[in-house]
VMD Tcl script that builds the backbone (N, CA, C; Angstrom):
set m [mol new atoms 297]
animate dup $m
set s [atomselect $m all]
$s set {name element resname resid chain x y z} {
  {N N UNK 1 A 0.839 -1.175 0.000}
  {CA C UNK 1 A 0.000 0.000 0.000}
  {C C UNK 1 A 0.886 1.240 0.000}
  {N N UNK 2 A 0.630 2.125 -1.127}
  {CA C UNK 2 A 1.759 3.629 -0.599}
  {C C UNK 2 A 1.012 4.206 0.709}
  {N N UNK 3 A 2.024 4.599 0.894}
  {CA C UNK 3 A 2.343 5.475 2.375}
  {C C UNK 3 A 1.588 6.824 1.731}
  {N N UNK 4 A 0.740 7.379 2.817}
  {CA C UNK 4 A 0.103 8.846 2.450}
  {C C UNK 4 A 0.766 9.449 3.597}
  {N N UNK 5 A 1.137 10.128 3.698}
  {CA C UNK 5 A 1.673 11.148 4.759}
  {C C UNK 5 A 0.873 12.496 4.832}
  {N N UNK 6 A -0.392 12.200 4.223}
  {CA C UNK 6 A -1.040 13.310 4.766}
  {C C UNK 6 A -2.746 12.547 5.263}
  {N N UNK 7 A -2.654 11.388 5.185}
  {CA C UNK 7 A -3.802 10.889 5.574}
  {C C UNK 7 A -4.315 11.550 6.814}
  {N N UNK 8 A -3.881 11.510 8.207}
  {CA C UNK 8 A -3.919 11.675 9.074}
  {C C UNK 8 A -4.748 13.565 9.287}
  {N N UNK 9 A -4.016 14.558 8.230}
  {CA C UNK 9 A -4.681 15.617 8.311}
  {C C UNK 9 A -5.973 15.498 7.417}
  {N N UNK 10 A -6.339 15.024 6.743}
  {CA C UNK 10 A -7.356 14.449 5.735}
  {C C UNK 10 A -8.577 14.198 6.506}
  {N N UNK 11 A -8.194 13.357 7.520}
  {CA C UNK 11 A -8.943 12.793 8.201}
  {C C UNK 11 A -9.582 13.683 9.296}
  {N N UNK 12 A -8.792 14.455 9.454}
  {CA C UNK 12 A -8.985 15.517 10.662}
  {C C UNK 12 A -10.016 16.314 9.661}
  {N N UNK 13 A -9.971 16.523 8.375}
  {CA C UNK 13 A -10.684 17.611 7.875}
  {C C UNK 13 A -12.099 17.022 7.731}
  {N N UNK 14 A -12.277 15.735 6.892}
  {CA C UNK 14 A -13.184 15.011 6.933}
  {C C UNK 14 A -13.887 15.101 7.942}
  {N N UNK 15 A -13.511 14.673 9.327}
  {CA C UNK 15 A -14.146 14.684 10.252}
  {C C UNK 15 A -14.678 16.116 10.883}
  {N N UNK 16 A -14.127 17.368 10.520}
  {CA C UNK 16 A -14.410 18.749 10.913}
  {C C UNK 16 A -15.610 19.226 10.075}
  {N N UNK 17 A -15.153 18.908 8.951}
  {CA C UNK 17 A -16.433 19.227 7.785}
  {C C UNK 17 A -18.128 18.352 7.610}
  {N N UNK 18 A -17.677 17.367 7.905}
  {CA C UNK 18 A -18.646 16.463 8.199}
  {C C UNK 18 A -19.516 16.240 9.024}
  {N N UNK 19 A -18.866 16.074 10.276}
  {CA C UNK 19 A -19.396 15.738 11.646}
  {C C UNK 19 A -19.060 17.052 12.677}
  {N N UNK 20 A -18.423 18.097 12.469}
  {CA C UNK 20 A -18.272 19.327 12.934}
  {C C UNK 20 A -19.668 19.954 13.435}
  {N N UNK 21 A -19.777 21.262 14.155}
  {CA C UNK 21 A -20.748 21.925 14.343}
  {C C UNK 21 A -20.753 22.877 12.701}
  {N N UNK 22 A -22.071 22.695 12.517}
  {CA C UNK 22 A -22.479 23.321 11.183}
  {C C UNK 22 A -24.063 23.820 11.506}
  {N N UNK 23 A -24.623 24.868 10.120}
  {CA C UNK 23 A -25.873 24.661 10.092}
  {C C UNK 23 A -27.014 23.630 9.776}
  {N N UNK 24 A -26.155 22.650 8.506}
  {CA C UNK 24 A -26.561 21.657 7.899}
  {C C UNK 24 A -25.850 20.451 8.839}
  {N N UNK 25 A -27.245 19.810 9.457}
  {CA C UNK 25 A -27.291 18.627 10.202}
  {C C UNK 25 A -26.031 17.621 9.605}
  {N N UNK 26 A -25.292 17.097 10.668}
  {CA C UNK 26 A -23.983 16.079 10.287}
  {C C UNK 26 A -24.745 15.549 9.389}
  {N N UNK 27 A -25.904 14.471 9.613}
  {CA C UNK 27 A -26.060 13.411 8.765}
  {C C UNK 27 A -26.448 13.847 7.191}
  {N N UNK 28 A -27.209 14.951 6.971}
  {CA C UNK 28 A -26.911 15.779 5.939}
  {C C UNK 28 A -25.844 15.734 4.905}
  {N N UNK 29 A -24.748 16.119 5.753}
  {CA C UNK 29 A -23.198 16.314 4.902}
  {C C UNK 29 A -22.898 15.352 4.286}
  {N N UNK 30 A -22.794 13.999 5.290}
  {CA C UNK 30 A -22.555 13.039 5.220}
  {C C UNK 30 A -23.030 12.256 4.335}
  {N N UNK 31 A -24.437 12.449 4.171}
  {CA C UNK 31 A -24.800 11.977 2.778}
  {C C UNK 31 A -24.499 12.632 1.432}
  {N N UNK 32 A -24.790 13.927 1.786}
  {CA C UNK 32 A -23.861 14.722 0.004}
  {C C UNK 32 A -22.438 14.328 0.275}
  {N N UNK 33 A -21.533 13.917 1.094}
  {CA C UNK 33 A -20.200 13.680 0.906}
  {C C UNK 33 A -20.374 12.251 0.167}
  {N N UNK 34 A -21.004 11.068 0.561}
  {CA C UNK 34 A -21.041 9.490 0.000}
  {C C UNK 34 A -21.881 9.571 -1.158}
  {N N UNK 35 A -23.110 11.126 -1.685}
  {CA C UNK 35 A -23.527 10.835 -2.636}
  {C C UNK 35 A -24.917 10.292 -2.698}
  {N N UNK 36 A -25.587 9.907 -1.726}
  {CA C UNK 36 A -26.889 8.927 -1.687}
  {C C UNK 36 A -27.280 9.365 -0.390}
  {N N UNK 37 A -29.062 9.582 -0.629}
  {CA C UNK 37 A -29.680 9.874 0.867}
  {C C UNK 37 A -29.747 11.532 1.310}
  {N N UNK 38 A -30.072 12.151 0.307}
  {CA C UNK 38 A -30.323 13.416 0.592}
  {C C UNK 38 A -31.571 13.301 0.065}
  {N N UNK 39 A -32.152 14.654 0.657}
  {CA C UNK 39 A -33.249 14.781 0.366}
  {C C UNK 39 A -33.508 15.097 -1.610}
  {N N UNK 40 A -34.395 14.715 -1.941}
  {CA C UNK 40 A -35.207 14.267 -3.328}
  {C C UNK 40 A -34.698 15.705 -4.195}
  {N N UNK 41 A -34.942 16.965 -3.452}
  {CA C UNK 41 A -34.971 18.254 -3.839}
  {C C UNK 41 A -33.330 18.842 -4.177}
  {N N UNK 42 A -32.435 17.733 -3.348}
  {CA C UNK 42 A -30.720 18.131 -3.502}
  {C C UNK 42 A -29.746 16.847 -4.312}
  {N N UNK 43 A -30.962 15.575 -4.548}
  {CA C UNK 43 A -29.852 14.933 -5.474}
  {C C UNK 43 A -29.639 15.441 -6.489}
  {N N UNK 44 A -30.292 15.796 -7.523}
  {CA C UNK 44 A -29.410 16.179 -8.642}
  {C C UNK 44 A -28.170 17.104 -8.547}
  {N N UNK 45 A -28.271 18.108 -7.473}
  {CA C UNK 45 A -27.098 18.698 -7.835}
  {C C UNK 45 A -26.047 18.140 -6.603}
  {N N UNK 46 A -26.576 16.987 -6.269}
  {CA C UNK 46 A -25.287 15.920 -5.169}
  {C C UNK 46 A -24.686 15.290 -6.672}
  {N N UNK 47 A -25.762 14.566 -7.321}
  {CA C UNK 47 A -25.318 13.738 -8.136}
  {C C UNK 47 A -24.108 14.663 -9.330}
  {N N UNK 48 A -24.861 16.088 -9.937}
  {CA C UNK 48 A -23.732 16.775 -10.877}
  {C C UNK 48 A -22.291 16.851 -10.209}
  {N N UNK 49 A -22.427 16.957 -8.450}
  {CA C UNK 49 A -21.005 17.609 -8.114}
  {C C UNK 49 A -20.230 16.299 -8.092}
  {N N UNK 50 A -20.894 15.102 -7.946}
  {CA C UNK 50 A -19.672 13.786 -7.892}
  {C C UNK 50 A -19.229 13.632 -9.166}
  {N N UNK 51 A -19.867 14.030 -9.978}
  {CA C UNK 51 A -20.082 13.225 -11.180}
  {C C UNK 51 A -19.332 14.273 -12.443}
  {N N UNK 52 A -19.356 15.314 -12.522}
  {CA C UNK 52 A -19.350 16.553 -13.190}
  {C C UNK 52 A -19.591 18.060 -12.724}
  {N N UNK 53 A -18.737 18.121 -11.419}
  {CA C UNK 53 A -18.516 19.398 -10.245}
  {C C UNK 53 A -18.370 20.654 -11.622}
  {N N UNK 54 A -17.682 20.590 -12.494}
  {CA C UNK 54 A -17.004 21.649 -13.004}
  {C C UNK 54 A -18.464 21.718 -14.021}
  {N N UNK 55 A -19.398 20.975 -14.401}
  {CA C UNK 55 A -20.640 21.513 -14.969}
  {C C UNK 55 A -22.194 22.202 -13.952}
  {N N UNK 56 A -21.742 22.334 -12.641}
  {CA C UNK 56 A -22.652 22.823 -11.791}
  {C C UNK 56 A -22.484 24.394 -12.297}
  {N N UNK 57 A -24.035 24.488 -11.982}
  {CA C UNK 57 A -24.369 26.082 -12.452}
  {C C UNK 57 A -24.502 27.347 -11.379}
  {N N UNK 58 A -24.930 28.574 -11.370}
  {CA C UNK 58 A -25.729 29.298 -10.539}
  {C C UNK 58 A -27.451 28.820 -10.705}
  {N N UNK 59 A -27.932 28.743 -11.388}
  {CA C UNK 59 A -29.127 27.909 -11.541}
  {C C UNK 59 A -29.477 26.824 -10.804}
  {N N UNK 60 A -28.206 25.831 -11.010}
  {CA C UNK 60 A -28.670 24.597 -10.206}
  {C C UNK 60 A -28.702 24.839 -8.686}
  {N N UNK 61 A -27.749 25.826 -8.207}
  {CA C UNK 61 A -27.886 26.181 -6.907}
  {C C UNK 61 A -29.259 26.825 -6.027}
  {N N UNK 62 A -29.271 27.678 -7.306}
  {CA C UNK 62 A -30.433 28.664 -7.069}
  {C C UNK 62 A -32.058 28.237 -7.196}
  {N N UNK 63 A -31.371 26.965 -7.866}
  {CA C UNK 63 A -32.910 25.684 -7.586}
  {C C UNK 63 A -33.436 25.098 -6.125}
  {N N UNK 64 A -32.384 24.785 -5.202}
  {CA C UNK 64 A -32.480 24.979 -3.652}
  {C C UNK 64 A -31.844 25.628 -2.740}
  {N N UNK 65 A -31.261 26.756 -3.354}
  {CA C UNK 65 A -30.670 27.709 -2.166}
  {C C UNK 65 A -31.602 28.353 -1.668}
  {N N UNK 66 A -32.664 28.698 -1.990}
  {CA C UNK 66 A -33.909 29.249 -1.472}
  {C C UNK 66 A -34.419 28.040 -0.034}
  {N N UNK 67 A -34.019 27.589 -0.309}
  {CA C UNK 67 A -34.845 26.205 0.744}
  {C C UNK 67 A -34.049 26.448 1.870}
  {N N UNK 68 A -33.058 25.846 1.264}
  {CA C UNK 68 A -31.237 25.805 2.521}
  {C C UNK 68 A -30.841 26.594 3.189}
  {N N UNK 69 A -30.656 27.865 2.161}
  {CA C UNK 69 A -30.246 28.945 2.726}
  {C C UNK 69 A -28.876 29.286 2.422}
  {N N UNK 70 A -28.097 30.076 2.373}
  {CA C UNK 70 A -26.908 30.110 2.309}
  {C C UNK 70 A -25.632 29.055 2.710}
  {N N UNK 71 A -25.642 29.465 4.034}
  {CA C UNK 71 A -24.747 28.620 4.913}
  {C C UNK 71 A -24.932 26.498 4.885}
  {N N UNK 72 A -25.952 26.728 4.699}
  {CA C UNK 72 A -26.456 25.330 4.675}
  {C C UNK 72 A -26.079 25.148 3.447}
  {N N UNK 73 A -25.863 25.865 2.129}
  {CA C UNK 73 A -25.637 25.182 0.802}
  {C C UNK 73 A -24.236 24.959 0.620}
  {N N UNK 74 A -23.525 25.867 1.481}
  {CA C UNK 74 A -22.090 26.251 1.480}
  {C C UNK 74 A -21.518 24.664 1.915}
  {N N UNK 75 A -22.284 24.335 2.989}
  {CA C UNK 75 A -21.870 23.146 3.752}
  {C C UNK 75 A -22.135 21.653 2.809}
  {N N UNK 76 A -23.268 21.639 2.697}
  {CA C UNK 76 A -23.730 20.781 1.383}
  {C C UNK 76 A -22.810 20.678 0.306}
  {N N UNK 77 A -22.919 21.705 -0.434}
  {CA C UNK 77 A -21.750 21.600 -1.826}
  {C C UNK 77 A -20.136 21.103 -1.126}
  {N N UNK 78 A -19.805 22.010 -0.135}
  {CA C UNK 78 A -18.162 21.383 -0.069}
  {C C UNK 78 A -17.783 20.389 0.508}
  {N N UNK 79 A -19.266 19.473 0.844}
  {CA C UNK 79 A -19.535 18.054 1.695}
  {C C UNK 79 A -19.440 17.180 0.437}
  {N N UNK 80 A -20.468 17.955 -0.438}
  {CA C UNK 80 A -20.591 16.751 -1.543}
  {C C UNK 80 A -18.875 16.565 -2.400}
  {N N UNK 81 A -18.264 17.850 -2.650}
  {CA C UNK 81 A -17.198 17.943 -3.201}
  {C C UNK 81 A -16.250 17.243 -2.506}
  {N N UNK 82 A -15.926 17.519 -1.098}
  {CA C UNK 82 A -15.213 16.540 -0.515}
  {C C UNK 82 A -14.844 15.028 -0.561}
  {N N UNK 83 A -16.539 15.068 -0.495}
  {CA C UNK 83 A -16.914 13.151 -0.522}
  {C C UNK 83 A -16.261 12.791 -2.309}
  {N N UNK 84 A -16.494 13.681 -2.890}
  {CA C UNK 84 A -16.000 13.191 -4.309}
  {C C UNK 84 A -14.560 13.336 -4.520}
  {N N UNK 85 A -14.217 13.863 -3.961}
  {CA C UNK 85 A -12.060 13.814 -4.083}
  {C C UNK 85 A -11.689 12.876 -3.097}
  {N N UNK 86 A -12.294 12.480 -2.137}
  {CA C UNK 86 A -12.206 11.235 -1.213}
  {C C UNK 86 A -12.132 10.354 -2.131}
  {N N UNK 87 A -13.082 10.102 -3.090}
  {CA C UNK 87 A -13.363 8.995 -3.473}
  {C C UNK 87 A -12.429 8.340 -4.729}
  {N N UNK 88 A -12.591 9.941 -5.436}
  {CA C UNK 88 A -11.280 9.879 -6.494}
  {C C UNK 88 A -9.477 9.719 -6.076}
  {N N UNK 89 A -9.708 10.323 -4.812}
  {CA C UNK 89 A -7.991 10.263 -4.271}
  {C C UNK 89 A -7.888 8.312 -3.736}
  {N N UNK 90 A -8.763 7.750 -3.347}
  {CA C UNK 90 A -8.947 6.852 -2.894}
  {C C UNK 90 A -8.516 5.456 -4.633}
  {N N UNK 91 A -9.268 6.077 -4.959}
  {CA C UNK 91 A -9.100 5.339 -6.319}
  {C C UNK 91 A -7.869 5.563 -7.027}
  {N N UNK 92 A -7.026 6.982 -6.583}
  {CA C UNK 92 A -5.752 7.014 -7.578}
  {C C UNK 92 A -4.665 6.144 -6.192}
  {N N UNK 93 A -4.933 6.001 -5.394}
  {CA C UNK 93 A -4.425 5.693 -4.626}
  {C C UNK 93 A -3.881 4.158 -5.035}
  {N N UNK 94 A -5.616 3.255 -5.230}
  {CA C UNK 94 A -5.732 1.854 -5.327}
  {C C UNK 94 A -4.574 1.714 -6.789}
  {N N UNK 95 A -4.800 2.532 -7.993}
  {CA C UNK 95 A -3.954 2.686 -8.893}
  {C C UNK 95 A -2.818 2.249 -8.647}
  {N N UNK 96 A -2.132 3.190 -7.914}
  {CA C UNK 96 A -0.814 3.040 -7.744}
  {C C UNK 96 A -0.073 1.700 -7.110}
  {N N UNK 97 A -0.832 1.587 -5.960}
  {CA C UNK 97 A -0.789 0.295 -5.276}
  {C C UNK 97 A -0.862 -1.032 -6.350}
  {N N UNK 98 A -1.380 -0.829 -7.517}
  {CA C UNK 98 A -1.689 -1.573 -8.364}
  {C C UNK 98 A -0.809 -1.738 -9.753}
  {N N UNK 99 A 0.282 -0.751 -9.644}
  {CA C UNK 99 A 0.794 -0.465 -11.233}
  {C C UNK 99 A 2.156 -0.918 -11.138}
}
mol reanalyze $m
mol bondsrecalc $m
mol representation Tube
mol addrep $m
């Protein structure tokens, strides 16, 4: 397995962003970070940011920022973004271990 030498702060962030005091309820984050289990009204733009972050709009935001609210979307989006470089760093990781 390569050695990450920054796992350890990773983890600290994960856990601050996630499970931290926020406006948007931990279990919230936690699901836009893994992607699945948000409410009906925020998958699509959970699903654009794992999937195609750099095609999210002001529109798509502005489709439930009215609901959320600011602070709560702030938390949401950089939960969902998180959970998706987790997932991708995780996978370049397995790569390497593999090549």
């Amino acid at each position: 397995m390569t050695a990450d030498p920054h796992a350890s702060l990773r983890r600290a962030v994960y856990e601050r962003v996630l499970l931290g005091e926020g406006e948007a309820d931990p279990d919230l984050r936690q699901a836009a970070a893994a992607g699945t289990g948000v409410p009906p009204d925020l998958q699509p733009l959970i699903d654009k940011i794992h999937r195609h972050a750099y095609k999210v709009t002001d529109e798509d935001i502005a489709r439930v920022q009215a609901k959320y609210g600011d602070d709560k979307m702030f938390e949401i989006v950089v939960s969902a973004a998180l959970g998706a470089a987790r997932k991708r760093l995780a996978l370049g990781l397995d790569a390497l271990d593999n090549a």
